[in-house]
C-alpha positions in Angstrom: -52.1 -12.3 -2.2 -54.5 -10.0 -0.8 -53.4 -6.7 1.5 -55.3 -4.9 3.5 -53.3 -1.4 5.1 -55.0 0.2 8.2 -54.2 3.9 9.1 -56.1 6.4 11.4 -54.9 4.6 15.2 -53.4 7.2 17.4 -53.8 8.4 21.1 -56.8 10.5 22.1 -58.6 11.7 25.3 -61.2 10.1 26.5 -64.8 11.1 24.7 -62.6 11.7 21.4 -62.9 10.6 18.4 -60.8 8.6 15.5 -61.6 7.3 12.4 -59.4 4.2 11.2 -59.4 2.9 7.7 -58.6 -0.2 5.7 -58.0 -0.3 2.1 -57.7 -3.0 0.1 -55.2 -4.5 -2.9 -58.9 -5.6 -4.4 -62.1 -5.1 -4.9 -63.9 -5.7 -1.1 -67.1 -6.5 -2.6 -65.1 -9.7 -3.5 -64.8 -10.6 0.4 -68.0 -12.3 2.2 -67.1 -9.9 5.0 -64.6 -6.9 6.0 -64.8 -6.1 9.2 -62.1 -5.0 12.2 -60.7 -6.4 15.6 -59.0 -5.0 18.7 -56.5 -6.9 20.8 -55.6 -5.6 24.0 -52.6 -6.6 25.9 -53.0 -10.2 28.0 -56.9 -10.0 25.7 -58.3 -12.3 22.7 -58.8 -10.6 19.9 -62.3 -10.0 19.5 -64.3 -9.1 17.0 -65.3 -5.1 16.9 -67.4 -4.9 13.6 -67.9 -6.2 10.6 -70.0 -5.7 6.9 -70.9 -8.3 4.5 -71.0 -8.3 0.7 -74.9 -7.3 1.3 -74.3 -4.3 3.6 -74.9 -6.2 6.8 -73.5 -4.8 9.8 -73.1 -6.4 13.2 -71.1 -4.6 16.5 -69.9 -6.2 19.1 -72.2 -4.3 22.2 -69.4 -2.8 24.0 -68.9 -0.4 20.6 -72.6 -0.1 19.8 -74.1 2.9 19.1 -70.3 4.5 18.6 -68.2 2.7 16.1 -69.8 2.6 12.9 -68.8 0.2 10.1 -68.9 1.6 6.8 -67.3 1.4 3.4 -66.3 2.3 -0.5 -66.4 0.2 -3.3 -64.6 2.6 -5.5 -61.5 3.3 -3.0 -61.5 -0.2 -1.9 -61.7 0.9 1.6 -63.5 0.1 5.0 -64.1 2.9 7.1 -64.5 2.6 11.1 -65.3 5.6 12.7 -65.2 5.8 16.2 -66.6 8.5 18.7 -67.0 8.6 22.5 -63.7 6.9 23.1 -62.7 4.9 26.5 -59.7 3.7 28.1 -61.1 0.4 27.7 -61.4 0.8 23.7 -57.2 1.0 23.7 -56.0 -2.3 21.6 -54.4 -2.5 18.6 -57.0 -2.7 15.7 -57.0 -5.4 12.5 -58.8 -5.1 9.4 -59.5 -8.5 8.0 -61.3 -9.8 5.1 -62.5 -13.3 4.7 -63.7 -15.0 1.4 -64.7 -18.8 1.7 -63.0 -20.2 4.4 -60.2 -18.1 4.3 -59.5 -14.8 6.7 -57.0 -12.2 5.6 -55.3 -9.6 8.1 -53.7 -6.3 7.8 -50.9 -5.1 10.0 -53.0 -3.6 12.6 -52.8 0.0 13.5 -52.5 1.1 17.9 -55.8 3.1 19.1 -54.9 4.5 23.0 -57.2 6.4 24.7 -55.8 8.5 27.5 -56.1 11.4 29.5 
């Protein structure tokens, strides 16, 4: 059974930064993508980034050109740095993995940005 363990959520201002990571029971390059989501509260989860075996990377806009997707084969992580923080990027954030046709999530880790 694969895990995935996300650390790095917290509460910062507004125009802060956090960096939120995702390390894996396996090797990632196994996975045909890593990538993380956000749920707010009464919101779908949506998709905030992702990487694919190739190094792909794809944003949803509302992150673009702040949250950058990035990661390490030898620690078996996936790294999501975040900078320029909003109120509206507070959610709680998932790390998944998906091989084939089959997704697996971590436990998700709280980002709040707040004054």
């Amino acid at each position: 059974q694969v895990q995935l363990v996300e650390s790095g959520g917290g509460l910062v201002q507004p125009g802060g930064s956090l960096t939120l990571s995702c390390t894996a029971s396996e090797n990632i390059f196994n996975f045909n993508y890593m990538g993380w989501y956000r749920q707010a509260p009464g919101k779908q989860r949506e998709l905030v980034a992702r990487i694919n075996v190739g190094g792909v990377t794809n944003y949803v806009d509302s992150v673009q050109g702040r949250f950058t997707i990035s990661r390490v084969g030898a620690t078996k992580t996936v790294y999501l740095p975040m900078s320029s923080l909003k109120p509206e990027d507070t959610a709680a954030y998932y790390c998944s993995a998906a091989i084939l046709s089959r997704t697996y999530w971590g436990q998700g880790t709280q980002v709040t940005v707040s004054p």
